[in-house]
Structure formats: structure tokens, C-alpha cells
TORPA-4810 file (N, C-alpha, C, O; in nm, 3 decimals):
<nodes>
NODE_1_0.084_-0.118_0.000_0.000_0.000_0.000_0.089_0.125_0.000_0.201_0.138_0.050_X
NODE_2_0.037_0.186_-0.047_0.132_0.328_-0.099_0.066_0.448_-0.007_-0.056_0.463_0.000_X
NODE_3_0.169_0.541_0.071_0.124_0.625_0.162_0.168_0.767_0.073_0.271_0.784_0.009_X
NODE_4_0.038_0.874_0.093_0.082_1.023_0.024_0.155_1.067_0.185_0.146_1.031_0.302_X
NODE_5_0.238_1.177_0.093_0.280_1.287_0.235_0.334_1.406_0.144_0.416_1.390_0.053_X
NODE_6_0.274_1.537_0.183_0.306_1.605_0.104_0.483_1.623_0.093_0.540_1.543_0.167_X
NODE_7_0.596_1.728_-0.001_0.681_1.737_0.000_0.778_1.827_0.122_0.897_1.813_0.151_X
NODE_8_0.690_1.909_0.170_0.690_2.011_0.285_0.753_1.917_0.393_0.845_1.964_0.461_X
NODE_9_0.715_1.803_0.413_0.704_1.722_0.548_0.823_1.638_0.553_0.849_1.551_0.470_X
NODE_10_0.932_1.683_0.706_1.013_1.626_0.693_1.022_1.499_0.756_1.072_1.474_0.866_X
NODE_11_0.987_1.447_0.703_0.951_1.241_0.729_1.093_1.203_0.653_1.171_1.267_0.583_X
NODE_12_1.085_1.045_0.708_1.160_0.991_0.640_1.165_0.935_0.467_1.269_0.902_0.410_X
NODE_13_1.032_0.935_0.409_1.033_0.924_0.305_1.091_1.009_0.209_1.155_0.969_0.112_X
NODE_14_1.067_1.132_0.237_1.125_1.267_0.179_1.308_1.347_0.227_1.337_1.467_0.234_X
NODE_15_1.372_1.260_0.246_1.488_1.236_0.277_1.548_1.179_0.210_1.512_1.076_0.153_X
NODE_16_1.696_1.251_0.196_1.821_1.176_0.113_1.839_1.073_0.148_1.824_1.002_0.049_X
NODE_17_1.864_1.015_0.230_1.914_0.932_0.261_1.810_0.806_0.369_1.843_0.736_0.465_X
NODE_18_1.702_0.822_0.310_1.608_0.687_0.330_1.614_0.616_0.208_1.610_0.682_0.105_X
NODE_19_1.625_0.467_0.202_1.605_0.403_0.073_1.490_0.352_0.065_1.488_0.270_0.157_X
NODE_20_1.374_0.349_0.002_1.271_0.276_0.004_1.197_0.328_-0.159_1.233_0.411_-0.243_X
NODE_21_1.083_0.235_-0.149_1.036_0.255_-0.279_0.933_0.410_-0.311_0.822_0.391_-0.260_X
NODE_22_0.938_0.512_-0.361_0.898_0.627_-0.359_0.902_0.672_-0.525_0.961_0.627_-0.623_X
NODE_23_0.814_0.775_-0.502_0.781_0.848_-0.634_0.731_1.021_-0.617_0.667_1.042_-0.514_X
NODE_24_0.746_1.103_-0.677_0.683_1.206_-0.672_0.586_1.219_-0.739_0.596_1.194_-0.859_X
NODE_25_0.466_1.260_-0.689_0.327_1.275_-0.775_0.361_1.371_-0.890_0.468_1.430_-0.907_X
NODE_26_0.247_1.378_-0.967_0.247_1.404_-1.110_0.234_1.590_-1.069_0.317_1.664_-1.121_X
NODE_27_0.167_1.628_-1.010_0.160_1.755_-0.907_0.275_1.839_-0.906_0.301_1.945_-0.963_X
NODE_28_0.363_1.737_-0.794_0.485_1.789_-0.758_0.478_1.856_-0.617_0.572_1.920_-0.570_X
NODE_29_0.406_1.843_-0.579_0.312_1.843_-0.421_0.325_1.767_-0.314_0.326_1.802_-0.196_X
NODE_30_0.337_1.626_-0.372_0.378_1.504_-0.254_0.421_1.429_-0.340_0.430_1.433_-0.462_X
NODE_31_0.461_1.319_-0.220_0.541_1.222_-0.243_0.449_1.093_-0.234_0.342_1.099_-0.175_X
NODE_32_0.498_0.969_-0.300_0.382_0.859_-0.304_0.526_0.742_-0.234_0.643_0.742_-0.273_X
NODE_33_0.468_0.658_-0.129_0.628_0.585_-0.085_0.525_0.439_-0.013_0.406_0.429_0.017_X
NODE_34_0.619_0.363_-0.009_0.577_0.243_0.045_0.585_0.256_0.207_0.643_0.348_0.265_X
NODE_35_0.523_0.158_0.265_0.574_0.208_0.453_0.722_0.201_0.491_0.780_0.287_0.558_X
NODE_36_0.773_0.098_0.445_0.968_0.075_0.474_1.074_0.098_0.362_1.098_0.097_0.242_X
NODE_37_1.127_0.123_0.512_1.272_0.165_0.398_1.362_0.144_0.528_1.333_0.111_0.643_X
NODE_38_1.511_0.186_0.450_1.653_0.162_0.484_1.724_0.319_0.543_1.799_0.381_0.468_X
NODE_39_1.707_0.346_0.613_1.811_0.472_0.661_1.930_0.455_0.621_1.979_0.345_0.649_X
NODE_40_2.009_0.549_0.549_2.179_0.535_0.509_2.279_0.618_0.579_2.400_0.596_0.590_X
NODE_41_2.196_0.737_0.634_2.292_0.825_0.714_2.365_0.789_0.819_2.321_0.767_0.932_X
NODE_42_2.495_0.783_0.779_2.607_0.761_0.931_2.576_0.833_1.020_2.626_0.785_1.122_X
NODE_43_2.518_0.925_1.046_2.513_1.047_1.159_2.380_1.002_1.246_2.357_1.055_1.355_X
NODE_44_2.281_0.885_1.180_2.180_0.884_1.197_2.173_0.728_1.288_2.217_0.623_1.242_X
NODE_45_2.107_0.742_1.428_2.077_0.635_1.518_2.002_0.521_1.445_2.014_0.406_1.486_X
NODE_46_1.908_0.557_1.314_1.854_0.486_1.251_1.956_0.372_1.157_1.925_0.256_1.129_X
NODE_47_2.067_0.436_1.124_2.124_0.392_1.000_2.142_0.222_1.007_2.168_0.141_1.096_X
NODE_48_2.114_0.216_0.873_2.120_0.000_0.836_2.008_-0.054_0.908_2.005_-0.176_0.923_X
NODE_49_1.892_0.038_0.968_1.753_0.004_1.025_1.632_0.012_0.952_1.611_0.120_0.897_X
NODE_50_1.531_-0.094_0.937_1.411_-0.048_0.858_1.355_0.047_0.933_1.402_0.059_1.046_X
NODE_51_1.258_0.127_0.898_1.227_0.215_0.933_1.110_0.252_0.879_1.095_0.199_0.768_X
NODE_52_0.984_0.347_0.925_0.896_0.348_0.853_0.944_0.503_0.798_1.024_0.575_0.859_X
NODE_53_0.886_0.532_0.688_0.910_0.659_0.599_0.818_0.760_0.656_0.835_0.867_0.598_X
NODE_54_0.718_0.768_0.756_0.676_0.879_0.821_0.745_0.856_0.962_0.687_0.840_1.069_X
NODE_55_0.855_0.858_0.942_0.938_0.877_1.079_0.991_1.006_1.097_0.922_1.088_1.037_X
NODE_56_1.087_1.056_1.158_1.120_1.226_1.190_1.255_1.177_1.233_1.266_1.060_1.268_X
NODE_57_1.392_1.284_1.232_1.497_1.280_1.226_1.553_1.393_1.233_1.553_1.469_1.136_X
NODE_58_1.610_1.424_1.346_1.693_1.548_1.358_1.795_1.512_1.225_1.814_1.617_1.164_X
NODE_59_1.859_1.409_1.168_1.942_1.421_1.043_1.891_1.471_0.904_1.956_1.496_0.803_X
NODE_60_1.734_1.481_0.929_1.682_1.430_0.772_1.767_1.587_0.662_1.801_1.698_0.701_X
NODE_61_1.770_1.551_0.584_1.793_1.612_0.431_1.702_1.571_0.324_1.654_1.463_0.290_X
NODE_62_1.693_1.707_0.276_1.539_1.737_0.149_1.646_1.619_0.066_1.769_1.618_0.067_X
NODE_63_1.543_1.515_-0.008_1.571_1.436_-0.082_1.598_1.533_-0.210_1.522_1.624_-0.244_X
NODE_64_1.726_1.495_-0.277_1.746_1.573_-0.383_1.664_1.570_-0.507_1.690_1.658_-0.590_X
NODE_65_1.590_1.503_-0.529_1.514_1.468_-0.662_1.324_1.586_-0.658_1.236_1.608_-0.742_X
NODE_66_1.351_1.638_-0.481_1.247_1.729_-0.471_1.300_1.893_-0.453_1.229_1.982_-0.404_X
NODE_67_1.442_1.911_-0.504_1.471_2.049_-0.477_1.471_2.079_-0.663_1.492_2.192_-0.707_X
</nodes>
């Protein structure tokens, strides 16, 4: 099942450095993402952990594919 969240929202889906399956709507407004993913950030308590993509992160970074 595929979760919206707009692009504004700093979740883990909308982050550089979450890996999971994601898309940007046709809009350009939100993001369309599966519930799990992979954290990659070294800096991040999460990292090499599934994780759900509406998680929160003092590390997060705007995923580059939405700037």
C-alpha cells in the first residue's frame, strides 16, 4: 500500500538518505512511498535500520530529486 505525504514534510520518506520505494506525484506536491525503507545516514541512530518513511529525524535532508 502506498502512503501520500506532502513534499513540505520532513519524514523519512522525503529524505536523502532513506532508501525505500517512492515516487513524486504528477503535481509535484507530494510524495507517493511504500511504509519501509533503509536509513543510510552515518550520523543517523537509525542507519542499516528499517524504518517506517513517516518517521522524523533530527538528520533528515530534502531528498534531492524534490529540490
Amino acid at each position: 500500500m502506498m502512503i501520500t505525504a506532502p513534499i513540505t514534510s520532513k519524514r523519512c520518506a522525503t529524505c536523502e538518505y532513506w532508501r525505500g520505494i517512492r515516487s513524486i506525484e504528477t503535481s509535484g506536491k507530494s510524495i507517493k512511498y511504500e511504509q519501509n525503507g533503509q536509513c543510510t545516514n552515518a550520523s543517523s541512530s537509525y542507519r542499516g535500520k528499517e524504518i517506517s518513511g513517516s518517521q522524523n529525524c533530527s538528520h533528515w535532508r530534502q531528498w534531492s530529486a524534490l529540490r
